[in-house]
mmCIF file of the C-alpha atoms, coordinates in Angstrom:
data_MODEL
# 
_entry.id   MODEL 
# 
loop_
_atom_site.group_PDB 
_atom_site.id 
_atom_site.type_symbol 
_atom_site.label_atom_id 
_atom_site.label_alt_id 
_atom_site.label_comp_id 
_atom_site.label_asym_id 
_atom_site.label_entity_id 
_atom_site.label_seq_id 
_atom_site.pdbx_PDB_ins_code 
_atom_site.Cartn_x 
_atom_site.Cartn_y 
_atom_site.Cartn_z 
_atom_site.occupancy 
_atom_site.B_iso_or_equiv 
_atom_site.pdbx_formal_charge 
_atom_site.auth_seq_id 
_atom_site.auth_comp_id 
_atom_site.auth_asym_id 
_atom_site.auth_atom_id 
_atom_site.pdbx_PDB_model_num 
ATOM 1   C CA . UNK A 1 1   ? 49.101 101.286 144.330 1.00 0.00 ? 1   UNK A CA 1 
ATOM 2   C CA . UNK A 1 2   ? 47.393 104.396 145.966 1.00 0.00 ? 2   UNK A CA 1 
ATOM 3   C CA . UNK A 1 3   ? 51.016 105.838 146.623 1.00 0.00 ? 3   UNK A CA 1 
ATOM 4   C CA . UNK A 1 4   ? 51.619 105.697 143.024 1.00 0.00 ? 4   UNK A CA 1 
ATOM 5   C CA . UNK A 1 5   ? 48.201 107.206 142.618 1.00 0.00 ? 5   UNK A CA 1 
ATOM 6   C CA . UNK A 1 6   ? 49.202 110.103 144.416 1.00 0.00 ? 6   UNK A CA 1 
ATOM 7   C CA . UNK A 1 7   ? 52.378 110.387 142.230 1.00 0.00 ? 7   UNK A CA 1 
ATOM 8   C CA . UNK A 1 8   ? 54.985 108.938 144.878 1.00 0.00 ? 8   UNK A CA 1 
ATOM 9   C CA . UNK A 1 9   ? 58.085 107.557 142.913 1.00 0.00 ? 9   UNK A CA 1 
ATOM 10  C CA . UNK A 1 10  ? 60.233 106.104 146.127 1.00 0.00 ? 10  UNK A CA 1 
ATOM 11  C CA . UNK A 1 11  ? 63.708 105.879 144.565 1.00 0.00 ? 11  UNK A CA 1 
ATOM 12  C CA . UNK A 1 12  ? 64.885 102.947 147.377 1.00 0.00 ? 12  UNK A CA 1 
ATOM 13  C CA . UNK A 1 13  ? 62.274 100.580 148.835 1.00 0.00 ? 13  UNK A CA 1 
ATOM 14  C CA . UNK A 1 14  ? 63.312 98.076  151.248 1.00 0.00 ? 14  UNK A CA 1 
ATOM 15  C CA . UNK A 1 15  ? 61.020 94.696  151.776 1.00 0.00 ? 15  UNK A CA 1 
ATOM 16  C CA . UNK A 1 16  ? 61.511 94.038  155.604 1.00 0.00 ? 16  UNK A CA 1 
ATOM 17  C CA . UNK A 1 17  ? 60.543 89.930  156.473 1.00 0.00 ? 17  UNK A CA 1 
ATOM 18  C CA . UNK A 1 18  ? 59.677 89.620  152.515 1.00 0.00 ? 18  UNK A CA 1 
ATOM 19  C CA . UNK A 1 19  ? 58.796 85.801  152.580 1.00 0.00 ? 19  UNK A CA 1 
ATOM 20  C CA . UNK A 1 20  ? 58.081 84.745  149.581 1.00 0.00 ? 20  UNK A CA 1 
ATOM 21  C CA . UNK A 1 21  ? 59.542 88.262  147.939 1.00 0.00 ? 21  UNK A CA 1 
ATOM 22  C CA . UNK A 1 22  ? 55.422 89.348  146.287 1.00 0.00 ? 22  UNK A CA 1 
ATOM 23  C CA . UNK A 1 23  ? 55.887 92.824  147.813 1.00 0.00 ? 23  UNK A CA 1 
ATOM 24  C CA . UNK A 1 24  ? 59.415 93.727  146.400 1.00 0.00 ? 24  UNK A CA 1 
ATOM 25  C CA . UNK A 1 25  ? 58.651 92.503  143.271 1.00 0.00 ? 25  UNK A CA 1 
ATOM 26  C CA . UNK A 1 26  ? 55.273 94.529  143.136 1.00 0.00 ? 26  UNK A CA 1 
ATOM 27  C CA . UNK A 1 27  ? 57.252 97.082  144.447 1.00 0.00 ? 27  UNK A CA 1 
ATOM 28  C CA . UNK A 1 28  ? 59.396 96.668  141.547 1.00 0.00 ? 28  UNK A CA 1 
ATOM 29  C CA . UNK A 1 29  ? 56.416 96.112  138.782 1.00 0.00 ? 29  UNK A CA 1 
ATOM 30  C CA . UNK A 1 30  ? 54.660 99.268  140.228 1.00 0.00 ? 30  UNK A CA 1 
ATOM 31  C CA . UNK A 1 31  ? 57.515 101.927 140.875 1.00 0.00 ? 31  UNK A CA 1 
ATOM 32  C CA . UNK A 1 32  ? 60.228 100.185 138.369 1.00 0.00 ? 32  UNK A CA 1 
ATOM 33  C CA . UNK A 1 33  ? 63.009 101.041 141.126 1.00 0.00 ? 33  UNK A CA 1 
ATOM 34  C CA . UNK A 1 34  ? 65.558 100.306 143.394 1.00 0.00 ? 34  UNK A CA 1 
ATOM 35  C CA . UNK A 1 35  ? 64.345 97.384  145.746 1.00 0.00 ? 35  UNK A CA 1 
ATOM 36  C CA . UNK A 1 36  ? 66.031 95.611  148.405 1.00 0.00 ? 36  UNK A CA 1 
ATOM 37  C CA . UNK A 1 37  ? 64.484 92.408  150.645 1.00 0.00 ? 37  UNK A CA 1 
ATOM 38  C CA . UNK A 1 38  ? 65.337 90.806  153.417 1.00 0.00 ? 38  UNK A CA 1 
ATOM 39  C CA . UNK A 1 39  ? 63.868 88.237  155.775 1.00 0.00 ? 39  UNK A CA 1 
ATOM 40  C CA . UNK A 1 40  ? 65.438 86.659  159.072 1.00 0.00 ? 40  UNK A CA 1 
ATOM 41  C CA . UNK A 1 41  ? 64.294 83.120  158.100 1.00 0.00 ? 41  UNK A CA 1 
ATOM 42  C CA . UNK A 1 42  ? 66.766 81.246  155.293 1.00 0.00 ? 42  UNK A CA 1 
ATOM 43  C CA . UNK A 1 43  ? 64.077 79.336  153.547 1.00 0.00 ? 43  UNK A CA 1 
ATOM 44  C CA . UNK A 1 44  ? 62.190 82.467  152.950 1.00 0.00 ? 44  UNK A CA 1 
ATOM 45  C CA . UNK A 1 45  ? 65.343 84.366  151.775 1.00 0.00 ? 45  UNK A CA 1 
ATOM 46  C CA . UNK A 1 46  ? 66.014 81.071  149.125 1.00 0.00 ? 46  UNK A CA 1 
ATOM 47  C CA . UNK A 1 47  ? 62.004 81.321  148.275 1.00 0.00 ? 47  UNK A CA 1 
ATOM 48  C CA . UNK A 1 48  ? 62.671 84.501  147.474 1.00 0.00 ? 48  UNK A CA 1 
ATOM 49  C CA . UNK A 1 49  ? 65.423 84.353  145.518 1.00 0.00 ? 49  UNK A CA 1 
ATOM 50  C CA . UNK A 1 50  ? 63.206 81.781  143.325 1.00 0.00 ? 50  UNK A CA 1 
ATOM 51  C CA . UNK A 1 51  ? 60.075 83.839  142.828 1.00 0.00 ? 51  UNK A CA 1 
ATOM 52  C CA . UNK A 1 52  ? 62.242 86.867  142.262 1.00 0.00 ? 52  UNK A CA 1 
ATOM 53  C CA . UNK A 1 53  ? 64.214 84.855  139.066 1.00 0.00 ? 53  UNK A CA 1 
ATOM 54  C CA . UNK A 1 54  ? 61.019 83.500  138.216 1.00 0.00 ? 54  UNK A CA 1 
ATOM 55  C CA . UNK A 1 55  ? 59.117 86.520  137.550 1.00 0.00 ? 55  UNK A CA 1 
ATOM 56  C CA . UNK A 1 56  ? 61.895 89.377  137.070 1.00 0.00 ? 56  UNK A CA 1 
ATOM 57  C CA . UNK A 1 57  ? 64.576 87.364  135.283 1.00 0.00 ? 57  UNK A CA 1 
ATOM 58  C CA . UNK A 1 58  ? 65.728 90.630  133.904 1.00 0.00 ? 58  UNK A CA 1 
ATOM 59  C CA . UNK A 1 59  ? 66.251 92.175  137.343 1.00 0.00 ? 59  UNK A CA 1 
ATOM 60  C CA . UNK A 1 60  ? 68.184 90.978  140.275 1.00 0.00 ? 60  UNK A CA 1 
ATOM 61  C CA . UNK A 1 61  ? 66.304 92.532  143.501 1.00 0.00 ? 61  UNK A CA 1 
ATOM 62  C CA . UNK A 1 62  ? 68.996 91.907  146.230 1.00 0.00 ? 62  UNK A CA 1 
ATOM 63  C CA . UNK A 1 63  ? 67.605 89.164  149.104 1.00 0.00 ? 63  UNK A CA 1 
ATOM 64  C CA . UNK A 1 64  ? 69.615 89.143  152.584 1.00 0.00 ? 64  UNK A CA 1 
ATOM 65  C CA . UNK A 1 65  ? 69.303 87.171  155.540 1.00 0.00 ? 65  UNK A CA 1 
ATOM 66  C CA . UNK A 1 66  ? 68.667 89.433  158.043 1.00 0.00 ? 66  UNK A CA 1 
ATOM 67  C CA . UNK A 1 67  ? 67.068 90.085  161.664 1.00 0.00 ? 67  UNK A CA 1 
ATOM 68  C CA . UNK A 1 68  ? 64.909 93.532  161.137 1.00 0.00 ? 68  UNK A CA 1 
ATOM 69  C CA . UNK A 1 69  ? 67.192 96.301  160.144 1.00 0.00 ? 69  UNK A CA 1 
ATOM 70  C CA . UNK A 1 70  ? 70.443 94.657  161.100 1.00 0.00 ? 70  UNK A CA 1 
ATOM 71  C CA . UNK A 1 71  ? 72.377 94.055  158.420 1.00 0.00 ? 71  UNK A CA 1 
ATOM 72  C CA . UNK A 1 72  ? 75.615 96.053  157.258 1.00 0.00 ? 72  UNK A CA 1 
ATOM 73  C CA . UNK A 1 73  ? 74.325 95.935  153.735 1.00 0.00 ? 73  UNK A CA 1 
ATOM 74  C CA . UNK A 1 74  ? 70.839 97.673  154.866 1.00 0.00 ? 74  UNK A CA 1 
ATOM 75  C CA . UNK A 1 75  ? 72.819 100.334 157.043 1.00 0.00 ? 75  UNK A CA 1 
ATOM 76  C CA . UNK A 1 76  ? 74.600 101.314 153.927 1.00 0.00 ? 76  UNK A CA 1 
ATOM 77  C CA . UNK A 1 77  ? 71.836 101.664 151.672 1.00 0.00 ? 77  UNK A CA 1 
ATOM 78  C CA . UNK A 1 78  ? 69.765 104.056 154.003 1.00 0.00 ? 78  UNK A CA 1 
ATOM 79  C CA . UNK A 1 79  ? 67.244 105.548 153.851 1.00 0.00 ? 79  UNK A CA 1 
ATOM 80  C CA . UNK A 1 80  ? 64.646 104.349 152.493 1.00 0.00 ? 80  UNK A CA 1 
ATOM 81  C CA . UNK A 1 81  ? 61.655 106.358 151.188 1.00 0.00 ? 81  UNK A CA 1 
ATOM 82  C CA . UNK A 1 82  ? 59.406 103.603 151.380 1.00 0.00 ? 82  UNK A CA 1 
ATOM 83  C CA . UNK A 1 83  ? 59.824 100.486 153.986 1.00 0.00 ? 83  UNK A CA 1 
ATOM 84  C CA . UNK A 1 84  ? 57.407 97.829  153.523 1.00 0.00 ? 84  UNK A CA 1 
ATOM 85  C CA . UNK A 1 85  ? 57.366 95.173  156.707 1.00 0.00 ? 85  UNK A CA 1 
ATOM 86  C CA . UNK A 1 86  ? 54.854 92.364  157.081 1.00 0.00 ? 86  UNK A CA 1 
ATOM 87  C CA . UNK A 1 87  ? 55.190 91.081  160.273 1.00 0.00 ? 87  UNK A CA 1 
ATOM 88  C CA . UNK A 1 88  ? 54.180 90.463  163.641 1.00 0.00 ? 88  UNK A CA 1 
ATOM 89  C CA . UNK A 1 89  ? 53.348 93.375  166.112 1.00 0.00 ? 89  UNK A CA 1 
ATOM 90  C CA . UNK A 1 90  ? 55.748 92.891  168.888 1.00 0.00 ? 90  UNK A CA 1 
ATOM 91  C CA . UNK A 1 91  ? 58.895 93.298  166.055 1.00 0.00 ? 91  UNK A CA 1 
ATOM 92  C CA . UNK A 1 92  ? 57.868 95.933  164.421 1.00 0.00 ? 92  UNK A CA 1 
ATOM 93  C CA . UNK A 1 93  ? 57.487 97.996  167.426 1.00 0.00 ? 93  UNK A CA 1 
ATOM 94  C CA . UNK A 1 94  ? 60.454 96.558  168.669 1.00 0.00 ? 94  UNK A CA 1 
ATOM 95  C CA . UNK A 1 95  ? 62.301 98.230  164.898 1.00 0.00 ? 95  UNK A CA 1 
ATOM 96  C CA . UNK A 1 96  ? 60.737 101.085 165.479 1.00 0.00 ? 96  UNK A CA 1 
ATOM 97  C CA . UNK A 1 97  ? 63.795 103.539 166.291 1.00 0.00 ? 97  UNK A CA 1 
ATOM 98  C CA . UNK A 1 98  ? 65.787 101.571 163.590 1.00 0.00 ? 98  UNK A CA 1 
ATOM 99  C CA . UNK A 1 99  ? 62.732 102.187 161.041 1.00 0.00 ? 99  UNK A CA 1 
ATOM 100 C CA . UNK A 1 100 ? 62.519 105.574 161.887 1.00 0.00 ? 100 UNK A CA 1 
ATOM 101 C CA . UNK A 1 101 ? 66.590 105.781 160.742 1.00 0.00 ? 101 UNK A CA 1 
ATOM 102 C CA . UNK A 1 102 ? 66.030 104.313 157.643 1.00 0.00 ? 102 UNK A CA 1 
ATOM 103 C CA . UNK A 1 103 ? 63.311 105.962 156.615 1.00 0.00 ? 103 UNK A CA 1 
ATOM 104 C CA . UNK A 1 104 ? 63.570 109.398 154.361 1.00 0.00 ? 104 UNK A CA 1 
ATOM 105 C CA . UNK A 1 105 ? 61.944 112.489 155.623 1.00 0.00 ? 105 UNK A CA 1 
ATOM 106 C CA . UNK A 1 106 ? 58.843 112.047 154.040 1.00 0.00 ? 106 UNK A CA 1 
ATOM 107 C CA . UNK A 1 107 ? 59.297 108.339 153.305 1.00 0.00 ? 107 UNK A CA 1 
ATOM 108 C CA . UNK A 1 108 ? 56.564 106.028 153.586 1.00 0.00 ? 108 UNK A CA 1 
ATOM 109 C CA . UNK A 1 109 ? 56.395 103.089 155.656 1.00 0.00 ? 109 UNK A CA 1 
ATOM 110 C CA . UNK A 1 110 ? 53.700 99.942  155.267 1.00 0.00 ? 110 UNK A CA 1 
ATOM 111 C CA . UNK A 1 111 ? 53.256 98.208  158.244 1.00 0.00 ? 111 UNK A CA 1 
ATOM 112 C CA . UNK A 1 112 ? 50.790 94.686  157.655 1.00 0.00 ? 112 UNK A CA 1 
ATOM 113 C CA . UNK A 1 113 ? 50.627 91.356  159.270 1.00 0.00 ? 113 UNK A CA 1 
ATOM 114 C CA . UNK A 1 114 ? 48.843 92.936  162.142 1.00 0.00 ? 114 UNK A CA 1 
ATOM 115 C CA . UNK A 1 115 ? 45.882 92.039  163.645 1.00 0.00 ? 115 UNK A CA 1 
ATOM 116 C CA . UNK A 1 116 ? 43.036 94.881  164.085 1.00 0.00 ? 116 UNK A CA 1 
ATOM 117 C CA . UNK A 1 117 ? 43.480 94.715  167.634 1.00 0.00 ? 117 UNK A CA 1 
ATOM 118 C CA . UNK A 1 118 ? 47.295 95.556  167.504 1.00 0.00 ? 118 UNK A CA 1 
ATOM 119 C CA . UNK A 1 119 ? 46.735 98.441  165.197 1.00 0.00 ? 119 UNK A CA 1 
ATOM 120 C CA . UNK A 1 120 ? 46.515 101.312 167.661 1.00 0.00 ? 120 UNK A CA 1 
ATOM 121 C CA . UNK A 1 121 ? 49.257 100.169 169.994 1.00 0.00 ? 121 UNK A CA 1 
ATOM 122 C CA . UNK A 1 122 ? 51.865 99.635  166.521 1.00 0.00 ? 122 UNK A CA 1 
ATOM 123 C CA . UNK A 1 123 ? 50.576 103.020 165.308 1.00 0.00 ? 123 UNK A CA 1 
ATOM 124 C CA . UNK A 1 124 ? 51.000 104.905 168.664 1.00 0.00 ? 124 UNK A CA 1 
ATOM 125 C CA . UNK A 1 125 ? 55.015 103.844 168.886 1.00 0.00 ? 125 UNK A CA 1 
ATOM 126 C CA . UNK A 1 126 ? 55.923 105.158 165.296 1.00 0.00 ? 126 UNK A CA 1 
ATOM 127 C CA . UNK A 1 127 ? 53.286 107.975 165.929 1.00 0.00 ? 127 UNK A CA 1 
ATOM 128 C CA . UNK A 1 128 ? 55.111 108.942 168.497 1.00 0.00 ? 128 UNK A CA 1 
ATOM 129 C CA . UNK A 1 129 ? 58.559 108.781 166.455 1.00 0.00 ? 129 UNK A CA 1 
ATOM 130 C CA . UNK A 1 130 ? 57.373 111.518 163.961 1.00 0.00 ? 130 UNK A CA 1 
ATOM 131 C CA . UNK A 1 131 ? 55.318 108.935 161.599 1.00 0.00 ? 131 UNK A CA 1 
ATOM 132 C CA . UNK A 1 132 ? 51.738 110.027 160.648 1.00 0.00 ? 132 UNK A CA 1 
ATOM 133 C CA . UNK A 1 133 ? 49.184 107.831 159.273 1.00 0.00 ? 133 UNK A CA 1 
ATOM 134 C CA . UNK A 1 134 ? 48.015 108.669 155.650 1.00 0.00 ? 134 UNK A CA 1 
ATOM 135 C CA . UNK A 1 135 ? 45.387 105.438 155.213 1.00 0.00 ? 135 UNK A CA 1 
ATOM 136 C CA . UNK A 1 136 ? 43.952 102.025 157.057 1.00 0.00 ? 136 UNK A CA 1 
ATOM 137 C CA . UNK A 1 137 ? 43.400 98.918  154.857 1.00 0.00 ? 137 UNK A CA 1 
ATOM 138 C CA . UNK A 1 138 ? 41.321 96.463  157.127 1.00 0.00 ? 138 UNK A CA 1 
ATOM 139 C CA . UNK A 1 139 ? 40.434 92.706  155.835 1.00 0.00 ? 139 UNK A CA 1 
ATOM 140 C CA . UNK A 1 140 ? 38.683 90.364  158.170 1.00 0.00 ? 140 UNK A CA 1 
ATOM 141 C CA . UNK A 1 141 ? 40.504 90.711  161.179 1.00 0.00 ? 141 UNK A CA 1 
ATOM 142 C CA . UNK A 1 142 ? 43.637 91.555  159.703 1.00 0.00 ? 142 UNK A CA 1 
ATOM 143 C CA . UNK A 1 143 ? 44.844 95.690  159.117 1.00 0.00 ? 143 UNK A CA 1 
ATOM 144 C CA . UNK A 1 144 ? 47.584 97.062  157.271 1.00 0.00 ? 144 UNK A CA 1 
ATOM 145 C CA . UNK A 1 145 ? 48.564 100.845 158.098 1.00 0.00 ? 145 UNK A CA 1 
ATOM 146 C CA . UNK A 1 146 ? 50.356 102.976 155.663 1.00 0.00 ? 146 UNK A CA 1 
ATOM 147 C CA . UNK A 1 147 ? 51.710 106.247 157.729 1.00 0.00 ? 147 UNK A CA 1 
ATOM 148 C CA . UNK A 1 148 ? 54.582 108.847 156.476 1.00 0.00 ? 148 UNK A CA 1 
ATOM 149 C CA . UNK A 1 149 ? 57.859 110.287 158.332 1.00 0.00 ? 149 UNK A CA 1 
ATOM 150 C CA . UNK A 1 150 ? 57.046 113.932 158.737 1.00 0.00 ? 150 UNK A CA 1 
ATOM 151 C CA . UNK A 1 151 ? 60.387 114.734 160.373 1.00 0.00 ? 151 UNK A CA 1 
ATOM 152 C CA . UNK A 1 152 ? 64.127 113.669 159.892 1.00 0.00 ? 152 UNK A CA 1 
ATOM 153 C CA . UNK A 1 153 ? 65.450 111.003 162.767 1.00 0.00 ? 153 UNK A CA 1 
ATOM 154 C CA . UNK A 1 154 ? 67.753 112.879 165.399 1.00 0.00 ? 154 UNK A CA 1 
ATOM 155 C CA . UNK A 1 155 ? 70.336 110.513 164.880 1.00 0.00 ? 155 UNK A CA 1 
ATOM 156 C CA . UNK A 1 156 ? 72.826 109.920 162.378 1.00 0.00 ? 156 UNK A CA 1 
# 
């Protein structure tokens, strides 16, 4: 909601480890656009498959099994100007380089599921890959970091 605030319309957004598919779909409900989720685990994808018929019967938001970013149907729908993943820290800096692929010079990425502790170390790696933090949500113990690609990805 505070990138739609700030008048960002993403035109592709891509719901990395979606679950139970509540970001895509408030993804969809807030920027009414292209959406794409995928999750590694096949009860999540079939969960999400559910919720997304049960609240957007009139859209079909694509669901994939997938590990990360590796997926032939997610390479050809890159990039992405805004990747939301919620999960752990070790796989999302382990996706870094692949996030930084799919992700549009000046994209946004929203990286949660991480603990406050992890928050520096996560945000260093995609620092470091041209990524710059725009805004910190913190709850309890728990942080989400929103952070935007400043510069295109060397590779093609």
């Amino acid at each position: 909601a505070c990138l739609k605030k700030d008048r960002f319309n993403p035109r592709k957004v891509l719901d990395i480890g979606c679950g139970t598919g509540i970001l895509g779909i408030s993804a969809y409900k807030i920027f009414q656009t292209k959406v794409i989720a995928s999750d590694i685990d096949s009860i999540a994808v079939r969960i999400a498959k559910m919720n997304i018929k049960t609240n957007l019967s009139e859209l079909k938001i694509p669901v994939i099994k997938a590990k990360g970013l590796n997926h032939r149907v997610l390479y050809g729908k890159k990039p992405f100007d805004l990747i939301l993943a919620n999960i752990l820290s070790r796989p999302l800096k382990e996706m870094a380089l692949k996030m930084k692929e799919s992700s549009e010079a000046g994209g946004y990425i929203i990286l949660s599921g991480l603990l406050i502790r992890q928050l520096n170390e996560v945000e260093s790696k995609y620092f470091s890959l041209g990524f710059r933090r725009v805004k910190v949500l913190r709850i309890g113990e728990w942080a989400c970091v929103i952070m935007k690609n400043f510069c295109r990805s060397k590779k093609k």
